[in-house]
FIVEXRO-969783 format. One line per 8 residues: number of its first residue (from 0); their letters; for each residue z, x, y of C-alpha. Coordinates in nm, 3 decimals, always signed. Layout:
N
NUM) A) Z,X,Y ~ ...
***
This chain:
398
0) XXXXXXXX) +9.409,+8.806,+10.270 ~ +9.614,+8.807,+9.984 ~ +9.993,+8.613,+10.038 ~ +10.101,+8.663,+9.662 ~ +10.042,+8.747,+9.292 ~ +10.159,+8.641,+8.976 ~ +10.090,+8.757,+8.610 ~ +9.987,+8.506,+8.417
8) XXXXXXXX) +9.889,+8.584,+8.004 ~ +9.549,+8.431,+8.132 ~ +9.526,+8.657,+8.437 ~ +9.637,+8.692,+8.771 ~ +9.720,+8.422,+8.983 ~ +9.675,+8.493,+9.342 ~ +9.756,+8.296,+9.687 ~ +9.495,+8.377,+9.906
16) XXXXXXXX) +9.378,+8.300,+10.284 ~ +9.006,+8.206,+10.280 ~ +8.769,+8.093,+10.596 ~ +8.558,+7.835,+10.560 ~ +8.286,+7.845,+10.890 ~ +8.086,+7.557,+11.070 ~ +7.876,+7.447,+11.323 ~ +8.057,+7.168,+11.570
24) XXXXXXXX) +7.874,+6.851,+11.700 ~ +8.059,+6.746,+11.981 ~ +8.031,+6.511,+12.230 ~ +7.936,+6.628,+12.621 ~ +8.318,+6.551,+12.705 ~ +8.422,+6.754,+12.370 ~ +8.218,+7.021,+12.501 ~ +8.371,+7.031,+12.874
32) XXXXXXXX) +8.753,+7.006,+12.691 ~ +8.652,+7.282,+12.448 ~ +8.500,+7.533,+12.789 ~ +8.831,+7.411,+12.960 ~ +9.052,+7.499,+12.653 ~ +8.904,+7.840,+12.590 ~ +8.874,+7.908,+12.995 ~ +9.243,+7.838,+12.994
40) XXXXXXXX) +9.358,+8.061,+12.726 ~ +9.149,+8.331,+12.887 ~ +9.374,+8.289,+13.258 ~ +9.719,+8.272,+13.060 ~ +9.590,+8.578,+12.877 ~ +9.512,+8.755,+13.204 ~ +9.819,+8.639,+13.385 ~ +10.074,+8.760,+13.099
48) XXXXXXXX) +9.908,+9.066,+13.094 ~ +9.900,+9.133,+13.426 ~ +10.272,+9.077,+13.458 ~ +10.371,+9.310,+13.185 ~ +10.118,+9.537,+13.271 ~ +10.278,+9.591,+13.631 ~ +10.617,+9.580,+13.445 ~ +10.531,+9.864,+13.253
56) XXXXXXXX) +10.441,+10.054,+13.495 ~ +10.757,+9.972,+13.744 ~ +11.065,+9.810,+13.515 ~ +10.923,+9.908,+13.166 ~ +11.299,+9.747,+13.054 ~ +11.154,+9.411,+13.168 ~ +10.893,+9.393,+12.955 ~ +10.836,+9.021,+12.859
64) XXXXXXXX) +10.797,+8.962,+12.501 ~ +10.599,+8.637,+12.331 ~ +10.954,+8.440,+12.348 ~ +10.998,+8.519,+12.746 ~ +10.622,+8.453,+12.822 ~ +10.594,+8.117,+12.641 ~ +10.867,+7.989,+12.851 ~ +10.630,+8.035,+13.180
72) XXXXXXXX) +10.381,+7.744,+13.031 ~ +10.585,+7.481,+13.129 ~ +10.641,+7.588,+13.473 ~ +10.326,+7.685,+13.515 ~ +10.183,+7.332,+13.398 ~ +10.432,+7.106,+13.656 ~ +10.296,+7.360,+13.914 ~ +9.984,+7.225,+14.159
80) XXXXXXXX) +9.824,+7.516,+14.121 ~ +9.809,+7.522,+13.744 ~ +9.863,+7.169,+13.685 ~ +9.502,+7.153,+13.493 ~ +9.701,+7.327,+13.194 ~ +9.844,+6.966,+13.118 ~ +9.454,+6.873,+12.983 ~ +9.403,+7.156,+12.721
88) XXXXXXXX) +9.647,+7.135,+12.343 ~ +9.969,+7.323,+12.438 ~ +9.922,+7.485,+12.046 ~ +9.651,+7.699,+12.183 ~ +9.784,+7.832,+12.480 ~ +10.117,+7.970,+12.303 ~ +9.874,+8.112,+11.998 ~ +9.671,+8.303,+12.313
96) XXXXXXXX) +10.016,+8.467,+12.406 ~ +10.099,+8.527,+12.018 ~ +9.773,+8.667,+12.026 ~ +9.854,+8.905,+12.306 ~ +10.198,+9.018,+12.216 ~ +10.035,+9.102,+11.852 ~ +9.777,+9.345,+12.086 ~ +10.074,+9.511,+12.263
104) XXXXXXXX) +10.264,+9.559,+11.923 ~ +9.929,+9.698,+11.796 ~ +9.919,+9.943,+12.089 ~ +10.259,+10.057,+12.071 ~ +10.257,+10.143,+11.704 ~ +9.934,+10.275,+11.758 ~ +9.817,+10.062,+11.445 ~ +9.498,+10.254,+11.478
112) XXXXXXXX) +9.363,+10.617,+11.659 ~ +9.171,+10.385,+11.901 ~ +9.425,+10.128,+11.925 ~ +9.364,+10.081,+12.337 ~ +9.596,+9.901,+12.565 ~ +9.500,+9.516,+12.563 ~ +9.240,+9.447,+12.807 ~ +9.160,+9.154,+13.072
120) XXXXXXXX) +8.937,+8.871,+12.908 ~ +8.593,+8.781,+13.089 ~ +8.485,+8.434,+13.115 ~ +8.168,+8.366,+12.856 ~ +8.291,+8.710,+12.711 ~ +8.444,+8.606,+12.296 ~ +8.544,+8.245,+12.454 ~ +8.774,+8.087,+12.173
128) XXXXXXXX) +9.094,+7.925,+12.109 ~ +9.340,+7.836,+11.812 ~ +9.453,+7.524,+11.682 ~ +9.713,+7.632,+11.385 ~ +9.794,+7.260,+11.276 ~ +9.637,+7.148,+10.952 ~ +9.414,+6.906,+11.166 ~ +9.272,+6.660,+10.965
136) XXXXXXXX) +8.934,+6.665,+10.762 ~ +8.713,+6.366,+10.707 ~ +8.395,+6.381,+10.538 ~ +8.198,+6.561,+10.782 ~ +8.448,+6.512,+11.114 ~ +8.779,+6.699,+11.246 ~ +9.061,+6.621,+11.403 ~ +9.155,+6.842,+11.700
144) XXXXXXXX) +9.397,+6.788,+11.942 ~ +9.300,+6.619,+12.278 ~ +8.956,+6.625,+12.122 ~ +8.957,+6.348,+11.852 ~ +8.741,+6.329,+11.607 ~ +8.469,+6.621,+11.599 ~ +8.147,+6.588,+11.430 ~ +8.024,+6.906,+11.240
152) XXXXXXXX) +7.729,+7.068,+10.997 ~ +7.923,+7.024,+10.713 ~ +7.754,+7.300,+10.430 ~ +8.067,+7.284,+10.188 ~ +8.348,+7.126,+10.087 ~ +8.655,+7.282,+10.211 ~ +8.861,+7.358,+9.925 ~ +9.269,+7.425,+9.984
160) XXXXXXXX) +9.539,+7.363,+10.232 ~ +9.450,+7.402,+10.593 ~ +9.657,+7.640,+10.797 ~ +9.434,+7.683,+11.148 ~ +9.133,+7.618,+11.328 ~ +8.968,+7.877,+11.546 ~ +8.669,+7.759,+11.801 ~ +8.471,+7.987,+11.890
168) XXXXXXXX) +8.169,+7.916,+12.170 ~ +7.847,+8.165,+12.056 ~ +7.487,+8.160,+12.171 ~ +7.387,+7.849,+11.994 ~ +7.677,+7.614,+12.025 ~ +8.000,+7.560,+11.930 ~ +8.151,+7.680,+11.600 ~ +8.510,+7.659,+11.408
176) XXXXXXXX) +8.664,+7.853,+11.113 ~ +8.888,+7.675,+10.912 ~ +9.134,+7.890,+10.734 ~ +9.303,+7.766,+10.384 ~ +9.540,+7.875,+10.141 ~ +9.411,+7.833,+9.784 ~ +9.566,+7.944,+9.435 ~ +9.267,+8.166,+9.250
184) XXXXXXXX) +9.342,+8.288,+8.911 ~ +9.138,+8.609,+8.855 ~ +9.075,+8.782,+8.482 ~ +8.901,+9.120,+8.458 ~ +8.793,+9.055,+8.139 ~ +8.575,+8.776,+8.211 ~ +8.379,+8.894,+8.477 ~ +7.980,+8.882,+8.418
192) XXXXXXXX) +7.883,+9.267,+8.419 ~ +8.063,+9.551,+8.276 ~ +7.887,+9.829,+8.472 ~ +7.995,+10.052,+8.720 ~ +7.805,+10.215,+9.018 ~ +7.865,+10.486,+9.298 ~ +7.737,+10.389,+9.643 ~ +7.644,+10.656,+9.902
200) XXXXXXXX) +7.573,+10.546,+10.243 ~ +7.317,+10.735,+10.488 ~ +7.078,+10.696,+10.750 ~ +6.738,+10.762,+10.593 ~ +6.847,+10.551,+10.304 ~ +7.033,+10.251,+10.417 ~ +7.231,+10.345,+10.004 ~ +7.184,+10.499,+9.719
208) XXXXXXXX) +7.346,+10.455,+9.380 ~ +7.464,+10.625,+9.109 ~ +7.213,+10.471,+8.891 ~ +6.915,+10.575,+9.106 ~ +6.871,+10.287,+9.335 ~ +6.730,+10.339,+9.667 ~ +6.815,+10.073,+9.931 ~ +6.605,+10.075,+10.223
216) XXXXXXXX) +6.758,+10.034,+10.555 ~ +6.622,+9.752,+10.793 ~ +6.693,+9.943,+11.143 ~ +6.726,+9.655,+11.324 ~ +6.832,+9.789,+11.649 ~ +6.641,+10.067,+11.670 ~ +6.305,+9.802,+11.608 ~ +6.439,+9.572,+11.849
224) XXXXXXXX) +6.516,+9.863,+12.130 ~ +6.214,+9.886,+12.328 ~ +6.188,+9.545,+12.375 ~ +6.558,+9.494,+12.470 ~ +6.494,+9.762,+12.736 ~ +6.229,+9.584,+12.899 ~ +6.420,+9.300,+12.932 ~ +6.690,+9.476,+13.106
232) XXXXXXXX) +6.439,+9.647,+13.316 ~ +6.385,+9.259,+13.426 ~ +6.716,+9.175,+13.451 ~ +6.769,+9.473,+13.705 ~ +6.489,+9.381,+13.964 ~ +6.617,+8.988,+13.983 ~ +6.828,+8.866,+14.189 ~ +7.197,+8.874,+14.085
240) XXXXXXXX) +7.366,+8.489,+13.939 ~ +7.007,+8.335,+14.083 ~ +6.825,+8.140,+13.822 ~ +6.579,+8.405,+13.705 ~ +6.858,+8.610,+13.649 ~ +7.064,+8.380,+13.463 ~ +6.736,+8.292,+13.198 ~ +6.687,+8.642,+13.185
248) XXXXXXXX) +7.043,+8.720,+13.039 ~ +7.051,+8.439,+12.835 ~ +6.743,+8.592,+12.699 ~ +6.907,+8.956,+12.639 ~ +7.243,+8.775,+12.462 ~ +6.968,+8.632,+12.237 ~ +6.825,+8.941,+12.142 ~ +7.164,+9.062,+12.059
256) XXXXXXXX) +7.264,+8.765,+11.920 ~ +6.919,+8.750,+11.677 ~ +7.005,+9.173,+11.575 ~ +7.370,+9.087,+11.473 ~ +7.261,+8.764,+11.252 ~ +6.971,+8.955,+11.103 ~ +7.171,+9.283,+11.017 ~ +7.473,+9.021,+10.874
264) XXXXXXXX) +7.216,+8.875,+10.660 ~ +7.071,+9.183,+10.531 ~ +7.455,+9.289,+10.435 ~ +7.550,+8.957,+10.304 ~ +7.231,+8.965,+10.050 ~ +7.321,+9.328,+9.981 ~ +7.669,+9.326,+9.856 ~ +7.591,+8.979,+9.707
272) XXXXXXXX) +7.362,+9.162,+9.470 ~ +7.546,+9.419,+9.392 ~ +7.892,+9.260,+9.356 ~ +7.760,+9.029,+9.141 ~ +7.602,+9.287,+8.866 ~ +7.851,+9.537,+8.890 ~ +8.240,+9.536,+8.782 ~ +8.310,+9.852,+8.924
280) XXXXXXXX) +8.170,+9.963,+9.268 ~ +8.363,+10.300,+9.426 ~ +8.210,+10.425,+9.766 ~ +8.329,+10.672,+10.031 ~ +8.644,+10.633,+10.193 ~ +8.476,+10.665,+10.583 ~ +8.680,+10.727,+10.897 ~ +8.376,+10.567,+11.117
288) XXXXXXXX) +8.547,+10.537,+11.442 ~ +8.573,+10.911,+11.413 ~ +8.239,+10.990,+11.293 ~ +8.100,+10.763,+11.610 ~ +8.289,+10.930,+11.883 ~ +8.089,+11.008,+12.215 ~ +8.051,+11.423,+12.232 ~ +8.027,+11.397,+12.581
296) XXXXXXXX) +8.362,+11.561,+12.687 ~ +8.485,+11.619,+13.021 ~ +8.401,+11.766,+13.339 ~ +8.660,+12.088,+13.224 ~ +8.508,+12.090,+12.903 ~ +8.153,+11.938,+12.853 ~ +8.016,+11.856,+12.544 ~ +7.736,+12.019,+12.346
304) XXXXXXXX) +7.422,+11.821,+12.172 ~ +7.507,+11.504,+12.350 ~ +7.158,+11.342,+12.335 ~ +7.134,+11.430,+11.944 ~ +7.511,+11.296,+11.858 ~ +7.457,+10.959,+12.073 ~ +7.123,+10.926,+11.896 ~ +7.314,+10.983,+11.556
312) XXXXXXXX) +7.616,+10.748,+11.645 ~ +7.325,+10.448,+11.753 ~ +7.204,+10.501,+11.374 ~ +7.511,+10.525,+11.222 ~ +7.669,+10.176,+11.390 ~ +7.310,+10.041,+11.336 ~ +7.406,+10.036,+10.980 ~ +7.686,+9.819,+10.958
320) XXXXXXXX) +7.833,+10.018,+10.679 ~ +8.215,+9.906,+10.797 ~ +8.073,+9.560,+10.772 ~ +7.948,+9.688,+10.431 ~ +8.282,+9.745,+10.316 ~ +8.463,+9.462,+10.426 ~ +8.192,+9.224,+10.282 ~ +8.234,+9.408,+9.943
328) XXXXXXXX) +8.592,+9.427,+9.889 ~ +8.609,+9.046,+9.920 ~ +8.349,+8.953,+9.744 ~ +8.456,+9.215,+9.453 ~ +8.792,+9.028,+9.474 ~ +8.659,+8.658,+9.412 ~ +8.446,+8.766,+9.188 ~ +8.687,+8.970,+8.958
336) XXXXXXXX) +8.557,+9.310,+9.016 ~ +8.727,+9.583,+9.179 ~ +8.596,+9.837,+9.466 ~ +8.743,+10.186,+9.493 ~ +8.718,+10.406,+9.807 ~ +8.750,+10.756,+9.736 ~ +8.742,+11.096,+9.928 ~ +8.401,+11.138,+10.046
344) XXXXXXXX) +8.441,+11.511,+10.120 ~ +8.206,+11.741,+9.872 ~ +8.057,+11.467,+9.793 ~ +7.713,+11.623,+9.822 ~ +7.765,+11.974,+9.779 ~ +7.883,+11.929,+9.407 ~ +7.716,+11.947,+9.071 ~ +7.745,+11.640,+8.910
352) XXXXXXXX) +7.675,+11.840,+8.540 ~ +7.952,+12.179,+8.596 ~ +8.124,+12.075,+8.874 ~ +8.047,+12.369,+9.133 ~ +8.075,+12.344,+9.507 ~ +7.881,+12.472,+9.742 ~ +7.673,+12.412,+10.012 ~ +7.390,+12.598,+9.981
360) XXXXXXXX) +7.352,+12.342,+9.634 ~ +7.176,+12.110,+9.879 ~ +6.880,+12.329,+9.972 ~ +6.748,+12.007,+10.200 ~ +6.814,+11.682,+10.334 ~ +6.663,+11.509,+10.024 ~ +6.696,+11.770,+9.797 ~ +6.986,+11.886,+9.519
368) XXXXXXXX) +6.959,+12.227,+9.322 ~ +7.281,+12.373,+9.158 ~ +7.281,+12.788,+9.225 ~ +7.511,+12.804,+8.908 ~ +7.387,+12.570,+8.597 ~ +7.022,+12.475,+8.795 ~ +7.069,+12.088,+8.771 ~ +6.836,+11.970,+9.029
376) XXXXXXXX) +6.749,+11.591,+9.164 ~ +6.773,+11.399,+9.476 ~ +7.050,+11.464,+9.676 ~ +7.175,+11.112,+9.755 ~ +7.167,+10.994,+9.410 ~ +7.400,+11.317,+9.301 ~ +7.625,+11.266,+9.582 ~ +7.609,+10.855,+9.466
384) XXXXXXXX) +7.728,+11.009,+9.097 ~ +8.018,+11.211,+9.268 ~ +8.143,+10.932,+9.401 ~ +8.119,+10.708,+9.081 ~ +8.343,+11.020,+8.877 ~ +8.577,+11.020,+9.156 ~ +8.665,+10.651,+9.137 ~ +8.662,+10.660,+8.760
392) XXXXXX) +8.926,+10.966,+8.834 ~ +9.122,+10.757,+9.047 ~ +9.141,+10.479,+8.819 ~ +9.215,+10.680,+8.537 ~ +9.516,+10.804,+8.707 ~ +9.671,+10.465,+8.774
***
């Protein structure tokens, strides 16, 4: 996230938000504040919403905004009934309602197609909560409020001025993101590399550059499928909350936990790579929440090819190629470099030597032939050098 820039005759100097990640260490009482905290946060999400939600659909005009809601805490906390809101930090309950009045904002400006009206919170569902105090760092322990000192994994030094900690409970533990604010000064002209590369994203080929680079995709789900069925077969046939069915869906959120590690991995090493040797990287400009949507239709008007298009939406989301994105654009910013999404339509059906469209120039899947000049090669990579022109276009016109 970038706050501001200034032009310096050395470069640009940029404030930045950055988010440094750890593992927590805490204590068994640490642990039962931090369940409480988040399990808190969760019921003051659920009751605001449920409050505006009915007001919205009865006295729209009553609609209770961040300011209104945040009042209720303190009632609700010298209630009996919700008197346990006393033991959890105060900071993190009114960041849960900022949190929820920024998803009703989102949803009436319709920030997004898909934007969707905010939804009720499950318990062990995305538990988390906000600190967003500069708590205190000290060697390899945190401050947090109620909590005291907190033990962590520390793998860095945490560089900048702390704005907020997030805790976040995942399969293996306890976890917090510290964000910081840090001045970066960033110069074009010293960066490493001076090459530039297209990037086109598929399905048989993970990507495929403009150089001729093939990047293999890993598949992850799709390997790990048959044996994530059979352990929802299990699931299915045991009794449910008994303790056989409790191991058995700790064992399925492992399976999912152990797909989305290993496909961030493969992503991190991937743009890691290629940020690093490359000063210029344009790809396409994809609308993927479009691309993915279910065919299936309505009763009135039923889709066609469903099986085929919920098979091709699985491979498309088993890429990660929005995760793709995001991890290059930062890492093309610290590093100096600069990514450019273009247009990705034509992309494939034009010669990259005179320029003519058409579809038929793509005789296969894997295969490129030009009807017009005869230019022939693998259809990815042409499509890859496209998309590398139409950057270079784009930059050219700045």
């Amino acid at each position: 996230m970038i706050l501001t820039k200034e032009l310096t005759p050395q470069g640009t100097v940029c404030t930045v938000r950055k988010a440094y990640k750890y593992k927590l260490r805490p204590t068994e009482e640490q642990a039962v504040l931090f369940a409480k905290t988040a399990g808190c946060c969760r019921l003051v999400w659920n009751k605001v919403l449920g409050i505006n939600k009915d007001l919205l659909n009865y006295k729209p005009e009553l609609f209770k905004n961040y300011n209104q809601t945040a009042k209720f805490l303190p009632t609700w906390k010298s209630s009996v009934d919700f008197s346990f809101l006393r033991e959890v930090p105060s900071q993190a309950l009114q960041q849960k309602l900022k949190d929820l009045q920024r998803a009703f904002d989102n949803f009436f400006r319709k920030v997004q197609d898909d934007t969707g009206f905010p939804n009720f919170k499950k318990k062990g569902v995305n538990d988390s909560f906000r600190i967003p105090n500069a708590c205190p760092v000290d060697g390899n322990r945190i401050k947090l409020p109620k909590a005291g000192w907190v033990r962590f994994f520390k793998s860095r030094e945490v560089e900048g001025e702390i704005k907020n900690v997030t805790v976040t409970r995942q399969l293996t533990g306890w976890f917090m993101s510290i964000q910081v604010e840090q001045q970066v000064e960033l110069n074009l002209n010293l960066y490493p590399s001076t090459t530039a590369i297209g990037i086109d994203v598929g399905i048989c080929n993970f990507a495929t550059t403009s150089d001729g680079e093939v990047i293999e995709p890993i598949n992850i789900f799709r390997n790990t499928q048959k044996k994530l069925a059979k352990a929802q077969r299990h699931l299915k046939r045991k009794v449910k909350f008994s303790s056989n069915w409790k191991k058995e869906q700790r064992k399925i959120s492992k399976i999912h936990h152990d797909i989305a590690n290993i496909r961030k991995d493969f992503l991190h090493k991937t743009s890691t790579r290629l940020s690093k040797n490359h000063a210029l990287i344009v790809i396409e400009d994809l609308q993927i929440s479009n691309m993915t949507k279910s065919a299936k239709g309505t009763l009135e008007n039923p889709g066609k090819n469903v099986s085929a298009k919920s098979g091709l939406n699985k491979s498309i989301l088993d890429q990660g190629w929005g995760m793709f994105r995001q991890f290059l654009e930062y890492k093309q910013f610290w590093n100096g470099g600069l990514l450019v999404a273009v247009n990705p339509q034509y992309t494939s059906q034009t010669c990259p030597e005179c320029s003519f469209v058409s579809k038929d120039n793509r005789k296969t899947q894997s295969k490129f032939k030009c009807l017009k000049c005869g230019h022939a090669g693998n259809a990815d990579v042409v499509a890859a050098r496209n998309i590398l022109a139409a950057g270079q276009s784009v930059l050219a016109c700045r």
